[in-house]
N, C-alpha and C positions, 0 to 999 in steps of 0.2 A: 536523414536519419529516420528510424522505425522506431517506433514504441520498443520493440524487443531488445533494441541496441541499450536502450536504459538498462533493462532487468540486470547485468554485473553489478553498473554500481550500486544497484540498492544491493543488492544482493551484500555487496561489500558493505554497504552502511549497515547491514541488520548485523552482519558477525563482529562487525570493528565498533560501530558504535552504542550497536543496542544489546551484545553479549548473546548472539542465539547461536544455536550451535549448529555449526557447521550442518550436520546431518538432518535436521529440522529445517534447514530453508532452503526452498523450491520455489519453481514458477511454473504457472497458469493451473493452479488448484482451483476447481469446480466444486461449487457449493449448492446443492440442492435444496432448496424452496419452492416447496409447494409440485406443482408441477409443471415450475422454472428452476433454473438454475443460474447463478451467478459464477464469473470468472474473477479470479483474481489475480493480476500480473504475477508477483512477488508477495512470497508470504514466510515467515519464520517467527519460528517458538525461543524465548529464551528462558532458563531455568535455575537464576541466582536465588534470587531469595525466594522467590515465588515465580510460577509458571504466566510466563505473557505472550500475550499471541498478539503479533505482526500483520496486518494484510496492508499491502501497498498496488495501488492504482500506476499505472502510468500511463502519463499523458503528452503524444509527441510537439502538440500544443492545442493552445486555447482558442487559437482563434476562431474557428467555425463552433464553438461550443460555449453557452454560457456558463461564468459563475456556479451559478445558482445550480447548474444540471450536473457540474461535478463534484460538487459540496453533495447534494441531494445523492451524487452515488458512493461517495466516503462515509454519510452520515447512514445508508442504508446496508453498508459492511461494517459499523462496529456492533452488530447485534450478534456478528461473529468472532470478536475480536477486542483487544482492551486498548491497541491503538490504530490508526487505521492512516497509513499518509499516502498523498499523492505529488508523484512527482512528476518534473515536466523536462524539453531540453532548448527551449527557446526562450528567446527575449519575453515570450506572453506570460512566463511564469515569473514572477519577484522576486522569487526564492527560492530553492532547490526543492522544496519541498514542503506543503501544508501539511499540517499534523491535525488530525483528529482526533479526541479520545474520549473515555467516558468519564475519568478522572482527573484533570488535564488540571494542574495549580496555577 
């Protein structure tokens, strides 16, 4: 499996679970910084009560990568974004998915 093979089901979790719309979520949006730029796998806007923006990582797994290195690139996407999750498709993830946010209860 490839990274890319993830991108449907987030895709399918931003419209099913997180309410964005349809036409607002894409994958591999480039975010310019500085005179870098950031990728972002999956990304979508949802627009119920207030305007939220999506960016989701993915990751085919963990193995050859610490912790620490993909928290450090979640936590360095929500300066664009109000939630920021990374998802995986192996045993090395826990869970379908770590959430990041800036508001998070």
């Amino acid at each position: 499996m490839y990274e890319k093979d993830l991108y449907p089901a987030v895709e399918d979790f931003l419209k099913t679970q997180k309410n964005c719309l349809a036409e607002y979520v894409g994958t591999e949006l480039s975010l310019k910084r500085g005179k870098t730029s950031l990728r972002v796998d999956v990304f979508g806007v949802s627009n119920q009560d207030e305007r939220i923006v999506y960016l989701c990582e993915g990751k085919r797994e963990r193995k050859r990568r610490s912790f620490g290195k993909v928290v450090g690139e979640a936590v360095e996407l929500l300066k664009y974004a109000d939630y920021v999750y990374v998802s995986g498709s192996t045993a090395s993830f826990e869970t379908n998915f770590f959430t990041f946010g800036k508001n998070l209860d």
